[in-house]
C-alpha positions in Angstrom: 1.8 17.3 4.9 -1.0 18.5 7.4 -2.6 16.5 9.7 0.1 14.2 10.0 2.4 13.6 13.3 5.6 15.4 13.6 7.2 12.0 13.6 5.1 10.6 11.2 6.4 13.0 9.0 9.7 12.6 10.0 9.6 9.1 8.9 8.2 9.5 5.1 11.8 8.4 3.8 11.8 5.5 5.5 8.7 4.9 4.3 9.9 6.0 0.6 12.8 3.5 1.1 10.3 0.8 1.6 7.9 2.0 -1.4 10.9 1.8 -3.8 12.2 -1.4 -2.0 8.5 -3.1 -3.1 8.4 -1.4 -5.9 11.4 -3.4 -6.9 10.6 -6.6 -5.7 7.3 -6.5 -7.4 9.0 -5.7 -10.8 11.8 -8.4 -10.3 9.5 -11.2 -8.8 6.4 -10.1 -11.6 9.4 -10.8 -14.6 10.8 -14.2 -13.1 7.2 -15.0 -13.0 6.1 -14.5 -16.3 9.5 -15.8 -17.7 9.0 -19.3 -15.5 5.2 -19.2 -16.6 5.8 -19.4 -20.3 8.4 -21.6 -19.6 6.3 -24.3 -17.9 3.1 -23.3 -19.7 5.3 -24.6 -23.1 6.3 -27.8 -21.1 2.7 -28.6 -20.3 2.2 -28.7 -23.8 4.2 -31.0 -24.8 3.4 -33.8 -26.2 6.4 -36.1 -24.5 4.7 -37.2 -20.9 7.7 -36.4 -18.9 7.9 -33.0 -20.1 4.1 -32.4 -18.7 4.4 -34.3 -16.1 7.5 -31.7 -14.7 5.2 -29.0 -15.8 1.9 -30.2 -13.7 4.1 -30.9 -10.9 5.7 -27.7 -10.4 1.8 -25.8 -10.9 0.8 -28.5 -8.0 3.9 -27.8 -5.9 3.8 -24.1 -5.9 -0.3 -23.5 -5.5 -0.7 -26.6 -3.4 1.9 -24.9 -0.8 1.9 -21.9 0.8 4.2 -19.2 -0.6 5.4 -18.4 3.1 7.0 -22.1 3.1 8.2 -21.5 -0.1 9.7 -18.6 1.1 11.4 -19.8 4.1 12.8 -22.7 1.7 14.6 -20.5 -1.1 15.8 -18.5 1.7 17.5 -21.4 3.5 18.8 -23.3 0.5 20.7 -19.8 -1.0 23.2 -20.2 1.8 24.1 -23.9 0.6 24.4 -23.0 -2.9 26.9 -19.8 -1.4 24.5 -17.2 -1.8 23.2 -16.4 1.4 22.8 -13.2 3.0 20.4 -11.7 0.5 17.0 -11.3 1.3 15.9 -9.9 -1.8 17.3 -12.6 -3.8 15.3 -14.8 -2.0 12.0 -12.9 -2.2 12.3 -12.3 -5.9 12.9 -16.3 -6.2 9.5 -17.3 -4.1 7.5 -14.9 -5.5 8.3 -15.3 -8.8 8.3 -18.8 -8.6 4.9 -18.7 -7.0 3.2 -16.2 -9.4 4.7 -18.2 -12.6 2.2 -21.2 -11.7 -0.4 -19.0 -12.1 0.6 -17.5 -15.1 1.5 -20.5 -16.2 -2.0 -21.7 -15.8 -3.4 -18.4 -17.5 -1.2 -18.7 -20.2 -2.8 -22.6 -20.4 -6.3 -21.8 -20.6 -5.8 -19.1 -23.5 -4.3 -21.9 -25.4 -7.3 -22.3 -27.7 -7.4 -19.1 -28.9 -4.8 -20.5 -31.4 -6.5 -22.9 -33.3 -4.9 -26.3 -35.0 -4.7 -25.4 -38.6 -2.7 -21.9 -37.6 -0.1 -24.8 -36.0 -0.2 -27.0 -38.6 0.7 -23.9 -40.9 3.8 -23.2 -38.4 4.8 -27.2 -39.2 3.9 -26.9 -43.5 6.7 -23.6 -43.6 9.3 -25.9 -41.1 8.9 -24.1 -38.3 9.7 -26.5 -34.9 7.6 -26.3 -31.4 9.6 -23.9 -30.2 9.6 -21.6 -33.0 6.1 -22.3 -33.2 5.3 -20.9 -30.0 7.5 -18.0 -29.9 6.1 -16.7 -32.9 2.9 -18.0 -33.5 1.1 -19.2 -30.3 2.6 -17.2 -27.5 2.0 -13.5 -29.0 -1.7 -14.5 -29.1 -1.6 -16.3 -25.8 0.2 -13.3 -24.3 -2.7 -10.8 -25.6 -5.6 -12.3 -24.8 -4.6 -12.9 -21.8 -2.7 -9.6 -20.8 -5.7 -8.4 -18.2 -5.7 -11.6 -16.4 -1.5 -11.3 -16.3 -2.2 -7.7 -14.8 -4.4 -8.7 -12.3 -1.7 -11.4 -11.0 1.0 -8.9 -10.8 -1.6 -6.9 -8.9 -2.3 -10.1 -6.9 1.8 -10.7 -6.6 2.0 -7.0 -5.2 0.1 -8.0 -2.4 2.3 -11.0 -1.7 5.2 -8.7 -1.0 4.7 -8.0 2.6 5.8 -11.6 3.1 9.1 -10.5 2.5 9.9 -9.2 5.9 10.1 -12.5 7.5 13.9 -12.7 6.3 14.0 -9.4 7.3 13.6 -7.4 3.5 12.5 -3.8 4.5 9.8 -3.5 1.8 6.9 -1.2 2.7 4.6 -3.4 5.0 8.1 -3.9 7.9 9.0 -0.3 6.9 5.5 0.8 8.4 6.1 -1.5 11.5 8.8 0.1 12.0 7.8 3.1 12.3 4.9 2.4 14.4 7.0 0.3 17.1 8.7 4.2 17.1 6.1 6.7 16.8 2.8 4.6 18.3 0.9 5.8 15.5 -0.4 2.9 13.9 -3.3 4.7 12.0 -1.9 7.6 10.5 1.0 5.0 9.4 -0.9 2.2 8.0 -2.7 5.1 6.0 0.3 6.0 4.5 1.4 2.3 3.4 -2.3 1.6 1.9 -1.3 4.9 -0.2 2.2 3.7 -1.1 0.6 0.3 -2.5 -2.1 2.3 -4.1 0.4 4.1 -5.9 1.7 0.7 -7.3 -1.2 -1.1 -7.8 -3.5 1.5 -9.5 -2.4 2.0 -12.8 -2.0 -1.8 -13.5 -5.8 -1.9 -12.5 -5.9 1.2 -14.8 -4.3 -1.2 -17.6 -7.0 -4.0 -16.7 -9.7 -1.6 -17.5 -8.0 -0.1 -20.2 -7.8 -3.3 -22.1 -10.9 -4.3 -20.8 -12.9 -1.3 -22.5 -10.8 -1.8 -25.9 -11.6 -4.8 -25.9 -15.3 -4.4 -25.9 -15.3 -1.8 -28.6 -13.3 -3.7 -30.4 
């Protein structure tokens, strides 16, 4: 690769290692989250109070604290539940669980796509609330809101570099790494903005992609 350091260069594994190692996290963490957000997008819904109320308190924990807390909380707790010792578990829990109140709330807002005579359809063939929103409301949830999903994954990759404060090598502390070792902080950080490029560009690709289809549709 010209132009780049001869230690630099040296270090693009390491660097790889952390690419794949955020690549990773960012596929883990984006799955919990849209797993928890349909999960307590459904309780929201509900029409029993405590089942909403549990659903508007976790949204109000996790984006009325900051996700480094939450961090430092999952990864503290996994040692008392005899898991500790796993950075990666941890990261995958706090961003996940910190994305999936966002979906969540995405998820919410496309709710009136589907409108009350396609549920009260659902009801007339017997189908319950949950079969009701697996296969009626949630497919058409889950479309119309598939760009704004994208761009919170795209938003959740660039959560990842929290993950090296319990000391997960993902990209970002790969890249400080090899600075504190080659003094090269520009050619380095270079490289990293690349590796998340990589990532994050063809889910920005899929946003526009929709985006156009949609219009011409």
């Amino acid at each position: 690769m010209p132009g780049l350091d001869e230690q630099v260069l040296a270090a693009l594994p390491e660097l790889g290692r952390g690419l794949l190692m955020t690549l990773i996290l960012t596929v883990l963490a984006a799955l919990l989250s849209l797993v928890l957000g349909q999960l307590i997008c459904f309780l929201q819904l509900r029409r029993a109070w405590p089942w909403r109320a549990v659903g508007r308190l976790y949204v109000s924990l996790m984006r009325g604290t900051p996700a480094i807390v939450q961090l430092f909380v999952v990864f503290f707790t996994l040692p008392r539940l005899g898991l500790g010792g796993q950075p990666m578990l941890a990261a995958v829990l706090a961003i996940g669980m910190n994305s999936g109140a966002y979906v969540a709330e995405i998820l919410r807002v496309n709710q009136s796509l589907v409108t009350r005579g396609q549920r009260e359809a659902a009801r007339t063939l017997g189908l319950s609330r949950v079969m009701t929103w697996w296969y009626v409301i949630n497919p058409q949830v889950m479309h119309a809101a598939l760009p704004m999903l994208v761009n919170e994954f795209t938003i959740l990759l660039k959560t990842t570099p929290l993950a090296s404060v319990v000391a997960l090598t993902e990209l970002t502390y790969a890249g400080q790494i090899v600075i504190a070792r080659t003094y090269d902080a520009t050619q380095v950080l270079l490289l990293v903005s690349t590796g998340y490029l990589l990532i994050a560009l063809p889910l920005i690709g899929t946003v526009r992609h929709l985006e156009a289809k949609r219009r011409t549709a």
